[in-house]
Every structure is written in structure tokens, then in C-alpha cells.
C-alpha positions in Angstrom: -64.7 -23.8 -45.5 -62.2 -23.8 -47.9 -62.5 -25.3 -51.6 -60.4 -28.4 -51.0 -62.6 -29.6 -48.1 -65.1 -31.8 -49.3 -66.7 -32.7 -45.7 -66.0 -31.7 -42.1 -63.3 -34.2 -40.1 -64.2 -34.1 -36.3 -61.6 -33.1 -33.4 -61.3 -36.6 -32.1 -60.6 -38.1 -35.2 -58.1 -35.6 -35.9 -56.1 -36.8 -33.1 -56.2 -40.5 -34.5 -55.0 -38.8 -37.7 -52.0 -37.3 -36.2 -50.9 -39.9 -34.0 -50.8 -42.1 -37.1 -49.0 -39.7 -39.0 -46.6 -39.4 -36.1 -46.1 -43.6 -35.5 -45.3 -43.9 -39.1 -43.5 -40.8 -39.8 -41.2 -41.1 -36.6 -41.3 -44.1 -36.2 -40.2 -45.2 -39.2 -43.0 -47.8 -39.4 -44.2 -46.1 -43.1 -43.1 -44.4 -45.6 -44.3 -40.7 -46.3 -44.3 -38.3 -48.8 -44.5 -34.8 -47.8 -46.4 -31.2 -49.3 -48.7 -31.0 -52.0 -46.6 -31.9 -55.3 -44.9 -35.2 -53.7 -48.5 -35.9 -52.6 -50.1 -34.8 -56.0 -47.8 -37.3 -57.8 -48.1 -40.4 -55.3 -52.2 -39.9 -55.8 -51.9 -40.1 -59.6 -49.8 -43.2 -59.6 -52.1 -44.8 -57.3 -49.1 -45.5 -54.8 -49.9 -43.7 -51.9 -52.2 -45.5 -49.4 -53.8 -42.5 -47.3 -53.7 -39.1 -48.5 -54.0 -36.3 -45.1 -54.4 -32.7 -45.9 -54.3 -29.5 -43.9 -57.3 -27.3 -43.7 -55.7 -23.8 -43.2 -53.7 -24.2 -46.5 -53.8 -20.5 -48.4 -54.5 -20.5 -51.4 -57.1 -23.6 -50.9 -57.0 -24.0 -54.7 -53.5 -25.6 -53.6 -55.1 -29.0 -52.9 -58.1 -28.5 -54.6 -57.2 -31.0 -57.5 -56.0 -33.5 -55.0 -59.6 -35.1 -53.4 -60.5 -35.7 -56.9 -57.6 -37.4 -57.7 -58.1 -39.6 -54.6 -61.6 -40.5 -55.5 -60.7 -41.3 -59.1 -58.3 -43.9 -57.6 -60.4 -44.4 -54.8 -57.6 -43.5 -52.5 -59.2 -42.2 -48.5 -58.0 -39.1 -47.8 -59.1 -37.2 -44.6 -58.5 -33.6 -43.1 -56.4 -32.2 -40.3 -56.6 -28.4 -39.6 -53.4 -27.4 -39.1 -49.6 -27.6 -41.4 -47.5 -27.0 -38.5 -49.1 -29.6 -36.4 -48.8 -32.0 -39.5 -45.7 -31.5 -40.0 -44.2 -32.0 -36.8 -46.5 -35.3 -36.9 -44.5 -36.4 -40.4 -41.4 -35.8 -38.7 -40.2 -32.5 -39.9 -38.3 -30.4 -38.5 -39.9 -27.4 -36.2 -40.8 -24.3 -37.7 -41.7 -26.2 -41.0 -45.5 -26.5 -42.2 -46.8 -29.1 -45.2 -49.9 -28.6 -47.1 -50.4 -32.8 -47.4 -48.6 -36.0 -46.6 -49.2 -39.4 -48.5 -49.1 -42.4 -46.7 -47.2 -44.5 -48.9 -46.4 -47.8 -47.4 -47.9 -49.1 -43.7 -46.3 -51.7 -41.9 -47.9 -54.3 -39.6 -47.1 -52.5 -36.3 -48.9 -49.3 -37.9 -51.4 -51.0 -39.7 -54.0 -50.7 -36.8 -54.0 -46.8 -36.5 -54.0 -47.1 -40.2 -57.3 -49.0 -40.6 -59.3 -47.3 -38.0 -58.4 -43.7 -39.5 -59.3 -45.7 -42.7 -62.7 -46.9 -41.5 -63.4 -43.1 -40.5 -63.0 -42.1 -43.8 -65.1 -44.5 -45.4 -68.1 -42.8 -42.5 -67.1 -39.3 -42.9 -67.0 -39.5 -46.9 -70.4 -41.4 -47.2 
């Protein structure tokens, strides 16, 4: 395990992680900001909503600052394992890979997926 993972995210959850990265990335239903400085920054200004970070990021020290960011602004962040797969998710274009995305604004039609990926958090982080 790498040393920006503070717990284990399970498969299924995973998929309710992409799919809500993908309704508000491509969907235009949220705003997102994309790979680890954009996300570093959102995080420390408290903006960003939901912070999702890739597991197979190299180096791991890459994110490592960011959990504790997240806690100290009590901002839920939660795991996916792969950039390439998160990236397509966010909406960029194919071929492209992104350490983290922020979720910076959710808008009623996303705000579902938002709040059960939210409430998984709150379990998985306990």
C-alpha cells in the first residue's frame, strides 16, 4: 500500500466513485479540478467538496500531503486505483492519466451520487 492511502476503498465503491466523477465531469453537472497541484490548492482553500485520488500514483509521496490536508479541513476524500481510468471519468482526453481530481461544486442532479460516495467515506474513514 502506498504512503498516500490511509485505508482500503472496496471495488464496488469504486464504481460509485467513477460514475460520479464521470456525471459531473461530462456531464457538466460539477465543476472539477484536475492532478495533484490544482487538487493540492482547492484542499487548502477549503473549496473543493470531494477530493478522489488514484492509488497507482509513483512516487506515492505525490499525494501524500494531500489526506492531511483534507482532514484538517475535514474535506472526504476517497480512493480509486487507477489515473487512466480517472481521468477518462473527469473527462480528459484518452491517453491522459491524473493523480487526483477535486470536486469543486455539485449540482442538484449530481448531488445524489455525490452523497452516497460521501456517506462511504464517512464508513470507510471511521
Amino acid at each position: 500500500m502506498s504512503v498516500h492511502i490511509a485505508y482500503e476503498t472496496p471495488q464496488d465503491v469504486q464504481e460509485q466513485v467513477y460514475e460520479m466523477v464521470k456525471a459531473l465531469g461530462k456531464d457538466g453537472r460539477g465543476a472539477l479540478k484536475r492532478g495533484a497541484n490544482e487538487v493540492t490548492k482547492a484542499a487548502e482553500r477549503g473549496t473543493a467538496q470531494m477530493v478522489v485520488m488514484a492509488e497507482n500514483v509513483n512516487p506515492g509521496e505525490l499525494l501524500a500531503h494531500i489526506p492531511m490536508i483534507c482532514k484538517e479541513k475535514e474535506i472526504p476524500f476517497i480512493y480509486v486505483e487507477d489515473q487512466a481510468y480517472l481521468a477518462e471519468a473527469a473527462g480528459m482526453p484518452t491517453g491522459t492519466r491524473t493523480a487526483a481530481i477535486a470536486v469543486m461544486d455539485v449540482s442538484k442532479d449530481g448531488a445524489e451520487r455525490f452523497n452516497e460516495v460521501k456517506g462511504h467515506f464517512e464508513t470507510l474513514s471511521a
